[in-house]
KOLGU-941120 format. One record per residue (C-alpha): residue in three letters; chain; x, y, z. Coordinates in steps of 0.25 Angstrom, whole numbers, plus 5000, padded with zeros to 4 digits. Layout:
BEGIN
PT type mol   px   py   pz
PT  ALA   A    X    Y    Z
...
END
This chain:
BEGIN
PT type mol   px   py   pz
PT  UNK   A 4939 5333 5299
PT  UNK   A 4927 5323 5295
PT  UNK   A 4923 5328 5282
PT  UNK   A 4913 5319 5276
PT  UNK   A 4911 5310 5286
PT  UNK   A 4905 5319 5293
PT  UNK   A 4895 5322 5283
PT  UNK   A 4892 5309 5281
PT  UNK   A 4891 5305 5297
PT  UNK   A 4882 5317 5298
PT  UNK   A 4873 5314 5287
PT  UNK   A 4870 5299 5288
PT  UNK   A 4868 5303 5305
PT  UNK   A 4857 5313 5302
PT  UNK   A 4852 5301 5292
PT  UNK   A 4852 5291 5304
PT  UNK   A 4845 5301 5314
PT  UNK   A 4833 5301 5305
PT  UNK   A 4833 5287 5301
PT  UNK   A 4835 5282 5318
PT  UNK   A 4824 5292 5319
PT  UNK   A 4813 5285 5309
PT  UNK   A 4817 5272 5311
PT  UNK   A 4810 5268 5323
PT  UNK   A 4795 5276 5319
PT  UNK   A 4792 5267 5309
PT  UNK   A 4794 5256 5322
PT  UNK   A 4783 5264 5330
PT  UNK   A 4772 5254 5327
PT  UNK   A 4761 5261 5336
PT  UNK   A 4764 5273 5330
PT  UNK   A 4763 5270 5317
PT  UNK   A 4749 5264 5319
PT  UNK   A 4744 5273 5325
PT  UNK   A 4748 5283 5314
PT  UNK   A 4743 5274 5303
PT  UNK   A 4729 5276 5310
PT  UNK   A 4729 5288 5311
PT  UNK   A 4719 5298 5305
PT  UNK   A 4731 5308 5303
PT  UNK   A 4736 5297 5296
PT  UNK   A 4725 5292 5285
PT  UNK   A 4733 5292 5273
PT  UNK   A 4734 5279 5267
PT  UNK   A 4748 5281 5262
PT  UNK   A 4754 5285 5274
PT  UNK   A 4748 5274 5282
PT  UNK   A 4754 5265 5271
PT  UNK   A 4770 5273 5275
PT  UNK   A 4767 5270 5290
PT  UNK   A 4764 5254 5285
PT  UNK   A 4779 5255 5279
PT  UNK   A 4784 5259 5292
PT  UNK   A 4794 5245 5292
PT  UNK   A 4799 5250 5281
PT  UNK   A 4803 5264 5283
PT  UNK   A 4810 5258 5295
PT  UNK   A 4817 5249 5287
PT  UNK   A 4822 5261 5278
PT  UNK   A 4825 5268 5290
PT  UNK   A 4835 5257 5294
PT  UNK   A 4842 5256 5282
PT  UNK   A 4844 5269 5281
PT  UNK   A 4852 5269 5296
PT  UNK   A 4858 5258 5292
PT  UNK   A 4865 5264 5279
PT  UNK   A 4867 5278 5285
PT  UNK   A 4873 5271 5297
PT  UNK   A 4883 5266 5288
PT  UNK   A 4886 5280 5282
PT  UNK   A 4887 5285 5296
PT  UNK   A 4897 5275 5301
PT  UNK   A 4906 5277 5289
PT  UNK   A 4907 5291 5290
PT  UNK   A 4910 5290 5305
PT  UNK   A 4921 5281 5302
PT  UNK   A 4926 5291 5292
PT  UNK   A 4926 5302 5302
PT  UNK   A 4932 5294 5312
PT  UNK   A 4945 5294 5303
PT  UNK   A 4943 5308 5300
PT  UNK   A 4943 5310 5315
PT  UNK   A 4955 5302 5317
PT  UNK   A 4965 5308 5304
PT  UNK   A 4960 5322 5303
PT  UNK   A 4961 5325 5319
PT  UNK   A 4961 5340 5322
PT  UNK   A 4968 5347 5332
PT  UNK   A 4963 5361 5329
PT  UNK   A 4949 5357 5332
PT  UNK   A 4951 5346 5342
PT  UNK   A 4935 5345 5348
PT  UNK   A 4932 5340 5333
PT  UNK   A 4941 5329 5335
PT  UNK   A 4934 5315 5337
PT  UNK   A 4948 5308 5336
PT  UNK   A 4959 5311 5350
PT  UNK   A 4969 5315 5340
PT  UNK   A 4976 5313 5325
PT  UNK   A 4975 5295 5320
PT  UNK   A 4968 5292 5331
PT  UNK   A 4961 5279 5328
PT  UNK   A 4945 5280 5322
PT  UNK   A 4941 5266 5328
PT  UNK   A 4943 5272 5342
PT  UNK   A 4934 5285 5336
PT  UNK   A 4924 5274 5333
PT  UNK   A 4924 5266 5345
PT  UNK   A 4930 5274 5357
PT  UNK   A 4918 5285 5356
PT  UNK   A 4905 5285 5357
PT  UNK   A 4900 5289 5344
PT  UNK   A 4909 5277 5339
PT  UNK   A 4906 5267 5348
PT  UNK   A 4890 5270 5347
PT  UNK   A 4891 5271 5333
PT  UNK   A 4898 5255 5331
PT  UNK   A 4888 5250 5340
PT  UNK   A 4876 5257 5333
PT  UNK   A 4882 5252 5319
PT  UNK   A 4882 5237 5325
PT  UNK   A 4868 5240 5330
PT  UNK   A 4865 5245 5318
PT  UNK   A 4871 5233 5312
PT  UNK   A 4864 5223 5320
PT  UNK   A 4850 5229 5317
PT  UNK   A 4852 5229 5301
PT  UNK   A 4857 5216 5301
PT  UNK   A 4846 5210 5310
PT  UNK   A 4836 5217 5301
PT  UNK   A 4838 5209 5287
PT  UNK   A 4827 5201 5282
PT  UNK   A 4835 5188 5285
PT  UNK   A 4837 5191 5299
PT  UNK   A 4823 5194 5302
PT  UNK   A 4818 5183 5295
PT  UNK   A 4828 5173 5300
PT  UNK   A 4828 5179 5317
PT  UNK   A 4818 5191 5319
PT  UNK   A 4822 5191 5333
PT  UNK   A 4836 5194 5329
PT  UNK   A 4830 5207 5321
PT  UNK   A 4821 5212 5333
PT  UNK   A 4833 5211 5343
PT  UNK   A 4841 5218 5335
PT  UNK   A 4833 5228 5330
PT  UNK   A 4828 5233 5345
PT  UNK   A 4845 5235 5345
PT  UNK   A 4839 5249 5339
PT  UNK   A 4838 5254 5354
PT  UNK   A 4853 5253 5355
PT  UNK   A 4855 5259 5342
PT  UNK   A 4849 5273 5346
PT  UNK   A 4856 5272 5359
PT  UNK   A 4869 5272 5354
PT  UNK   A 4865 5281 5343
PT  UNK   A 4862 5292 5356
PT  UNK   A 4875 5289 5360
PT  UNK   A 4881 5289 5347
PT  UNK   A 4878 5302 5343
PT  UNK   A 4883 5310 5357
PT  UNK   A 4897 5306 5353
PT  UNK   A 4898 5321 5349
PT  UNK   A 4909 5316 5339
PT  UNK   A 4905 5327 5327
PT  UNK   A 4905 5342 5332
PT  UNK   A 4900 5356 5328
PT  UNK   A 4908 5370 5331
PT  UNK   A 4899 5379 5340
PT  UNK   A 4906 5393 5339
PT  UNK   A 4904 5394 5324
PT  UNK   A 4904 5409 5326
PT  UNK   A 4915 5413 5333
PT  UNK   A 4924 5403 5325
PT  UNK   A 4918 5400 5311
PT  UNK   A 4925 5388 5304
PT  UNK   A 4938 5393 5295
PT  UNK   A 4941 5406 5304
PT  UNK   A 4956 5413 5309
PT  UNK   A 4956 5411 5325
PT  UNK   A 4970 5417 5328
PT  UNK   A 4970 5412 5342
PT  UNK   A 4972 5399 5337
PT  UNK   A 4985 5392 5342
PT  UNK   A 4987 5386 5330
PT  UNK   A 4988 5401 5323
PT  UNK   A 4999 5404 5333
PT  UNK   A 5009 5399 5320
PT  UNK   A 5002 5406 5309
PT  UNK   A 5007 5421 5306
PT  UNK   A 4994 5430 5310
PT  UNK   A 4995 5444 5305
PT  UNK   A 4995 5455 5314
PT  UNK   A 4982 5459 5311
PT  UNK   A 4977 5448 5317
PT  UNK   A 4983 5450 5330
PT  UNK   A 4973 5459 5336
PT  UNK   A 4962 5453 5345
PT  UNK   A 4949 5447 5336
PT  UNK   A 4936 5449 5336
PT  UNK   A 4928 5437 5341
PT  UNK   A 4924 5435 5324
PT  UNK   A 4928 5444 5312
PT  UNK   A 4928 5443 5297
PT  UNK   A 4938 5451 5290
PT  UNK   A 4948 5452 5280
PT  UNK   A 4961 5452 5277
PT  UNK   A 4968 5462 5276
PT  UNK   A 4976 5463 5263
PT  UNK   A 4989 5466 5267
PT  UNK   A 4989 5455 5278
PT  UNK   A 4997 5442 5276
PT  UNK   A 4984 5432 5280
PT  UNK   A 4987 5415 5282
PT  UNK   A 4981 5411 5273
PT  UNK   A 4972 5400 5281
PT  UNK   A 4965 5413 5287
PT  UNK   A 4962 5419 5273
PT  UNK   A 4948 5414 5266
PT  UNK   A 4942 5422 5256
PT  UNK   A 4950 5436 5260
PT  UNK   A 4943 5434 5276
PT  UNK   A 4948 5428 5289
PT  UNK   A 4938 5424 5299
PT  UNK   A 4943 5426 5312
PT  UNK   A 4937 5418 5325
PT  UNK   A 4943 5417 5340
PT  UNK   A 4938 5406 5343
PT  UNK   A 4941 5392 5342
PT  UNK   A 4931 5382 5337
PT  UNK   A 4921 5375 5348
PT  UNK   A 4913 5361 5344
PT  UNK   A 4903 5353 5350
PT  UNK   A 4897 5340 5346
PT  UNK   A 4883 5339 5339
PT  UNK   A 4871 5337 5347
PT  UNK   A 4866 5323 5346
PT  UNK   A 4855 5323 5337
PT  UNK   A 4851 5309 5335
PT  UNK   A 4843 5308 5349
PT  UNK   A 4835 5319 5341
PT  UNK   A 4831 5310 5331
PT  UNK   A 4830 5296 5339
PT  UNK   A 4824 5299 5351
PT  UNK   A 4810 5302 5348
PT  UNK   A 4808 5290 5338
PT  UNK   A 4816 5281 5349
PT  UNK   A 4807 5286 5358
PT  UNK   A 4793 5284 5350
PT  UNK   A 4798 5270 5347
PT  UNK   A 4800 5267 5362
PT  UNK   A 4787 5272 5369
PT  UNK   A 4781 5265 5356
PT  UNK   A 4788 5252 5361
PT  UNK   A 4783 5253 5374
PT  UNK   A 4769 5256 5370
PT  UNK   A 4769 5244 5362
PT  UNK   A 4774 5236 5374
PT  UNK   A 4764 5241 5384
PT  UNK   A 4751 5239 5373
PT  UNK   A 4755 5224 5370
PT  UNK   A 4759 5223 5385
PT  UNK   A 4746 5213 5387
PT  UNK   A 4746 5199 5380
PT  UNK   A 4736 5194 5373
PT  UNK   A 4730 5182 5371
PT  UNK   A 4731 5170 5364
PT  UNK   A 4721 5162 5360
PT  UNK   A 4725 5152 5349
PT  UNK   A 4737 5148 5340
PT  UNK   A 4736 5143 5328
PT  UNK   A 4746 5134 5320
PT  UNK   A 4743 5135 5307
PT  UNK   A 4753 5128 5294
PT  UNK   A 4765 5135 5288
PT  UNK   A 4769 5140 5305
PT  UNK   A 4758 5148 5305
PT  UNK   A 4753 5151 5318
PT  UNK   A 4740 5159 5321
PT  UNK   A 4739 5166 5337
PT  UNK   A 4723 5169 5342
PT  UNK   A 4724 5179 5353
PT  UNK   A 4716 5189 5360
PT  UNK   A 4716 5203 5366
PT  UNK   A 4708 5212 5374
PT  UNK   A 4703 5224 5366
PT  UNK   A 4711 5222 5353
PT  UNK   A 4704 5224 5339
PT  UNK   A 4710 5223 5327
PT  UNK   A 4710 5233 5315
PT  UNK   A 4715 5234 5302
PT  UNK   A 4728 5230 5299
PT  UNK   A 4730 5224 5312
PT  UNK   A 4742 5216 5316
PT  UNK   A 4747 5213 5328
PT  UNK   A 4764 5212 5334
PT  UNK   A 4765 5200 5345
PT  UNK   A 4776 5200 5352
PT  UNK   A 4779 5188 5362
PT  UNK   A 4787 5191 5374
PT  UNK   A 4791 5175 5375
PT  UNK   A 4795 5176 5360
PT  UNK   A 4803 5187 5359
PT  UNK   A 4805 5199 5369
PT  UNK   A 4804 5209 5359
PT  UNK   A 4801 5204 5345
PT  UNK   A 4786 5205 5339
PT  UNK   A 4779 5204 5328
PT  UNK   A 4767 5206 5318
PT  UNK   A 4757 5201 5314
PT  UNK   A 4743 5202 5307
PT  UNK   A 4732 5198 5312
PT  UNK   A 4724 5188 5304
PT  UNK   A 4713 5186 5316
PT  UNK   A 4707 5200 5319
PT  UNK   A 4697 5201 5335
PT  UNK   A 4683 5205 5331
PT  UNK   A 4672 5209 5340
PT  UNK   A 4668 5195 5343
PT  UNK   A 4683 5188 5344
PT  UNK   A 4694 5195 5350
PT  UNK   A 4704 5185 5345
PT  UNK   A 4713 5190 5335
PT  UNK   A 4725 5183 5328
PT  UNK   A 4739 5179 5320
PT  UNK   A 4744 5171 5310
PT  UNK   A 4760 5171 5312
PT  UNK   A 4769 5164 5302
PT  UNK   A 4782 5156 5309
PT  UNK   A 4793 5162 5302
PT  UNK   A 4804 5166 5311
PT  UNK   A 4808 5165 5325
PT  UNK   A 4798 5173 5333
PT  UNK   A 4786 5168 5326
PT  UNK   A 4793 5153 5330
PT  UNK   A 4795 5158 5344
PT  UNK   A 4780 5160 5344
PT  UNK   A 4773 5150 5338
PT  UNK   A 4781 5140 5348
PT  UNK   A 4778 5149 5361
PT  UNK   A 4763 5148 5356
PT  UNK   A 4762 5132 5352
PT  UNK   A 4771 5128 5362
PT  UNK   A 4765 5134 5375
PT  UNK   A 4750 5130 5376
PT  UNK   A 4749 5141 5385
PT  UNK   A 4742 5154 5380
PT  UNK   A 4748 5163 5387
PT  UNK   A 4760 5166 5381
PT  UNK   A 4764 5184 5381
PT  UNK   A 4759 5188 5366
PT  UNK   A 4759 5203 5368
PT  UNK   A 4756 5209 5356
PT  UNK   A 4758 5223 5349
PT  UNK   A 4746 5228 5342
PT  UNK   A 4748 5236 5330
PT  UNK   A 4736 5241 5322
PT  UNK   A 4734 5249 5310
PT  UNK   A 4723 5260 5311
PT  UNK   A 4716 5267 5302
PT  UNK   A 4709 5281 5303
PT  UNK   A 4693 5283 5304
PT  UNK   A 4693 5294 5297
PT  UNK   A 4695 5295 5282
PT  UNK   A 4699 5278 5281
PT  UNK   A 4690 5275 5269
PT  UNK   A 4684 5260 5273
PT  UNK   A 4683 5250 5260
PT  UNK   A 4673 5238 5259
PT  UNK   A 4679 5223 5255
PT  UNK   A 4674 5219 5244
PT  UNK   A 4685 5207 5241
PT  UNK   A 4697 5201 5246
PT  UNK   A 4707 5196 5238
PT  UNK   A 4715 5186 5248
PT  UNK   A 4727 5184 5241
PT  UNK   A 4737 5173 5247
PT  UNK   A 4751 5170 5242
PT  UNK   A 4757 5156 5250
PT  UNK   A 4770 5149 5246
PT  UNK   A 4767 5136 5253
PT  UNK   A 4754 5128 5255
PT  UNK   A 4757 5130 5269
PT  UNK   A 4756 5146 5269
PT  UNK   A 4743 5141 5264
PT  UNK   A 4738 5132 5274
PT  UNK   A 4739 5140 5286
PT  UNK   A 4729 5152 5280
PT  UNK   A 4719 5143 5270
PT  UNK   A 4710 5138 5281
PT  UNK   A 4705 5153 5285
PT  UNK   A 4704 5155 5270
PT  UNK   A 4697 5143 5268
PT  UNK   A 4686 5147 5280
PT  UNK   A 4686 5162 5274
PT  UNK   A 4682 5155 5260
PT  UNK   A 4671 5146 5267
PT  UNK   A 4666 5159 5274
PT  UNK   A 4666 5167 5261
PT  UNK   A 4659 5156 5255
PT  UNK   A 4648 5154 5268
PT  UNK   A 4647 5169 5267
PT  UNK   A 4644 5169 5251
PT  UNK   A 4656 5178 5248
PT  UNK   A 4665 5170 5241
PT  UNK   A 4672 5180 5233
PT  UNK   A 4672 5189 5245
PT  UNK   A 4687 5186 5247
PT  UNK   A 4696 5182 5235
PT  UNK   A 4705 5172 5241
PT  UNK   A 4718 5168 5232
PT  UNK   A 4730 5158 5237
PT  UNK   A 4743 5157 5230
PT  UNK   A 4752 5147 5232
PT  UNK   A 4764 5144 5228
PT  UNK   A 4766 5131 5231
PT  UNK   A 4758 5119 5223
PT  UNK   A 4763 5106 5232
PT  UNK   A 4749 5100 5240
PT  UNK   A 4740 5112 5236
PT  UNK   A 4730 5103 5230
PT  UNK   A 4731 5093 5245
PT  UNK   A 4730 5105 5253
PT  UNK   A 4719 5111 5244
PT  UNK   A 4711 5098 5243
PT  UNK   A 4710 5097 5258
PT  UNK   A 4704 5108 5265
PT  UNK   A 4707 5121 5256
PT  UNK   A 4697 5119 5245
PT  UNK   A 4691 5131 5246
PT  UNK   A 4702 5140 5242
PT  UNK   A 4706 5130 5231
PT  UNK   A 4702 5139 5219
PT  UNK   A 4709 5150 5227
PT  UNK   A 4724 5144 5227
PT  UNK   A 4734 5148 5216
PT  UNK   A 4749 5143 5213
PT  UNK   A 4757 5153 5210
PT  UNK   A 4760 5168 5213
PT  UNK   A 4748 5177 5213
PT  UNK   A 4747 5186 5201
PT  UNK   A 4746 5198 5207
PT  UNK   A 4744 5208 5195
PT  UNK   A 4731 5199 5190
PT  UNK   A 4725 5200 5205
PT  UNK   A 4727 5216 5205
PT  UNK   A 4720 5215 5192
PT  UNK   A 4709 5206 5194
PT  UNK   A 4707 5215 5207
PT  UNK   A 4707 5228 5200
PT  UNK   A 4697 5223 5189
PT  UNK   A 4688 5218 5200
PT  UNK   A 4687 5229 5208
PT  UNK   A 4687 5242 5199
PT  UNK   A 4690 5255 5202
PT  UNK   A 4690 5251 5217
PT  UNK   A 4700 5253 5227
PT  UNK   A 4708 5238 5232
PT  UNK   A 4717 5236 5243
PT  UNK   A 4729 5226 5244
PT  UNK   A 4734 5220 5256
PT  UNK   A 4749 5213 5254
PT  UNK   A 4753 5205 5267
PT  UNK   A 4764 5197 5261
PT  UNK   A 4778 5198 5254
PT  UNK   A 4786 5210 5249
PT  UNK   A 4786 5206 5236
PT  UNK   A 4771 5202 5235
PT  UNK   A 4769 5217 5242
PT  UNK   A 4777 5224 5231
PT  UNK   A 4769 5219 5220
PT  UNK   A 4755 5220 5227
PT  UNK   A 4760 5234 5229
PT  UNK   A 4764 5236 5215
PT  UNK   A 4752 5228 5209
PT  UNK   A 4743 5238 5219
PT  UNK   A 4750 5252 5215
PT  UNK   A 4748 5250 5199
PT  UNK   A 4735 5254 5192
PT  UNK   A 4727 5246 5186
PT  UNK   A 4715 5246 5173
PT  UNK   A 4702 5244 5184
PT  UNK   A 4706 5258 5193
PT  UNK   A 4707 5248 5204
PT  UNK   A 4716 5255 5216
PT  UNK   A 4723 5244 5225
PT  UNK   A 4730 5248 5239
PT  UNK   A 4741 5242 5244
PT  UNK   A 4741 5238 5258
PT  UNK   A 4754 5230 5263
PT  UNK   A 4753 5223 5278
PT  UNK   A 4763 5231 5285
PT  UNK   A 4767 5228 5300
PT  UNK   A 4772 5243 5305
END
């Protein structure tokens, strides 16, 4: 009745179980920290895997997206199947009320149908939202859309309860291809006479030569013989098996997450700095800092439900308990925010922030002493510049103070060559000899690195560009004449 379209729905479904199943672990952010610091977990590798946790959900995506669209083709295969090749001997396996009937009401006067058109314009909706444009262009358009996943599993629960495809159930008593002389439709046939004696419930057995057999009953010299007609039921929906406990993880996290950044903090000073740059000071009880650690702020006056990362470049210690970030104005949120906070001259606006950490095991974590920083900074414009050479300048006056000049190894490339020697001339004189035009080069550095620092072990720390993250990673991963090992480390929001 389906032929291959049934193979083909059935496969790419078993595809899109797993895929709705993995999809939302890699969003369990408290989860994922906590297994990156865990001592069970003190591969340096694997903690690298759990750093790629955007990108497996990405993949994950994708991958419903394009089997989605394999699964909807095949249905609407089936659903002409169902309409031309309607079956009156076995009438529970039709989906169709009879012979032509038209497939568009298949699709969109049932349940399965119905769910399945909105989860495709769901579905739809959330890819589209996703693209790079979009994001850069409305962030708030991807986060609405994106939360439409709770819809999406909802109907997927309904979706599946449809009980469209069905299984037969009395495979033993009527196994497929056997003689059932009771049928009505055998009431026209010639049946021998040998065959008009009561069956047994099931038998195998052979012609017998000198009987004139239809040919439909003879396969292979044998009739099977059956006195029951065939009984079907649907499938038990299987997809709650898959979805429910990820659904589930993913929501207590949610709710945990909203309790712990349940108290505001304080802000204690914003900073405008050039190239809409703006810096926020703020304080809260009993937070230290660690390792890696960045914090999500999420403004209720801003936006309900989006939030966002960010590192922080001003860590509490045991004397200040301020800590802080620097946030670039690029896209609406981020405008949204710079204007609630420079606008209102008030302090008290709701900040409730979501703290994320990376921790690493005692036991086994092998500590390296710094020996030299190489600060490598690549700006476009001279404002990019600006806003970050003052706290280079004070760190190069402090080296200086401290008589560790060489401590840190401070190189600045720009691009841009308009007013660099004004800008320069009137307060950034001590990074002159360290400003460069141009594109770094980045196979020289690794080498000069390497030769300074034989046979020792180097890590590289990438906060940037794609395309500059491939080549580090590149340049990182290939050997090199001084035995020097680099390491790779990207700055990964998970």
């Amino acid at each position: 009745m389906l032929g291959l379209g049934l193979c083909v729905s059935r496969a790419s479904a078993s595809v899109l179980n797993l895929n709705c199943c993995l999809v939302l672990l890699p969003m369990c952010r408290v989860l994922l920290a906590f297994l990156r610091g865990s001592q069970k977990v003190a591969s340096r590798k694997t903690r690298r895997l759990l750093d790629k946790s955007k990108t497996f959900h990405v993949t994950c995506g994708v991958t419903i997206c394009i089997f989605s669209v394999l699964h909807v083709a095949a249905h609407l295969v089936n659903a002409l199947n169902f309409s031309e090749n309607y079956n009156e001997d076995f009438l529970a396996l039709n989906a169709a009320n009879y012979r032509g009937e038209d497939p568009r009401k298949l699709l969109f006067a049932t349940v399965p149908g119905l769910t399945g058109v909105i989860m495709v314009l769901v579905l739809f909706l959330m890819c589209t939202a996703s693209t790079y444009a979009i994001r850069v262009s409305n962030y708030d358009i991807f986060w609405y859309t994106h939360n439409l996943f709770f819809v999406f599993y909802m109907l997927l629960m309904l979706h599946v309860s449809g009980g469209v495809l069905k299984y037969q159930t009395n495979l033993e008593e009527h196994p497929p291809g056997c003689f059932n002389p009771n049928k009505t439709l055998l009431q026209n046939m010639t049946v021998p006479k040998a065959f008009e004696e009561p069956f047994p419930d099931y038998t195998t057995e052979p012609f017998p030569e000198d009987l004139p057999v239809p040919e439909p009953f003879v396969q292979n010299s044998f009739m099977r013989i059956c006195s029951e007609e065939p009984k079907f039921q649907s499938h038990f929906p299987e997809t709650w098996f898959w979805i429910s406990g990820p659904l589930c993880l993913y929501c207590v996290e949610r709710l945990y997450r909203y309790i712990r950044s349940n108290k505001p903090v304080t802000i204690t000073s914003v900073i405008s700095h050039p190239s809409n740059v703006l810096e926020v000071r703020m304080v809260k009880e009993d937070f230290k800092a660690r390792p890696g650690q960045y914090v999500t702020l999420h403004c209720p006056r801003v936006s309900a439900l989006e939030s966002h990362p960010f590192t922080l470049t001003m860590c509490p210690t045991d004397t200040k308990a301020t800590f802080g970030v620097h946030l670039k104005v690029v896209g609406d949120w981020t405008e949204r925010f710079r204007d609630l906070l420079l606008l209102h001259s008030n302090q008290d606006t709701e900040i409730l922030p979501i703290f994320q950490q990376r921790r690493y095991p005692n036991d086994g974590w092998k500590c390296y002493t710094l020996r030299r920083l190489y600060f490598i900074w690549v700006c476009r414009d001279i404002e990019s510049f600006r806003w970050f050479a003052d706290l280079l300048c004070m760190l190069h006056n402090k080296l200086w103070q401290e008589n560790r000049p060489d401590y840190i190894n401070i190189q600045l490339y720009l691009s841009q060559t308009d007013g660099i020697q004004k800008i320069i001339g009137e307060k950034y004189q001590a990074l002159n000899s360290r400003l460069f035009i141009g594109r770094p080069q980045w196979k020289l550095l690794f080498d000069e690195i390497a030769k300074c620092n034989w046979r020792k072990t180097v890590g590289v720390f990438c906060c940037g560009p794609n395309k500059i993250s491939k080549i580090l990673h590149k340049l990182s991963n290939s050997s090199n004449s001084y035995g020097t090992r680099f390491e790779y480390n990207k700055e990964s929001f998970s």
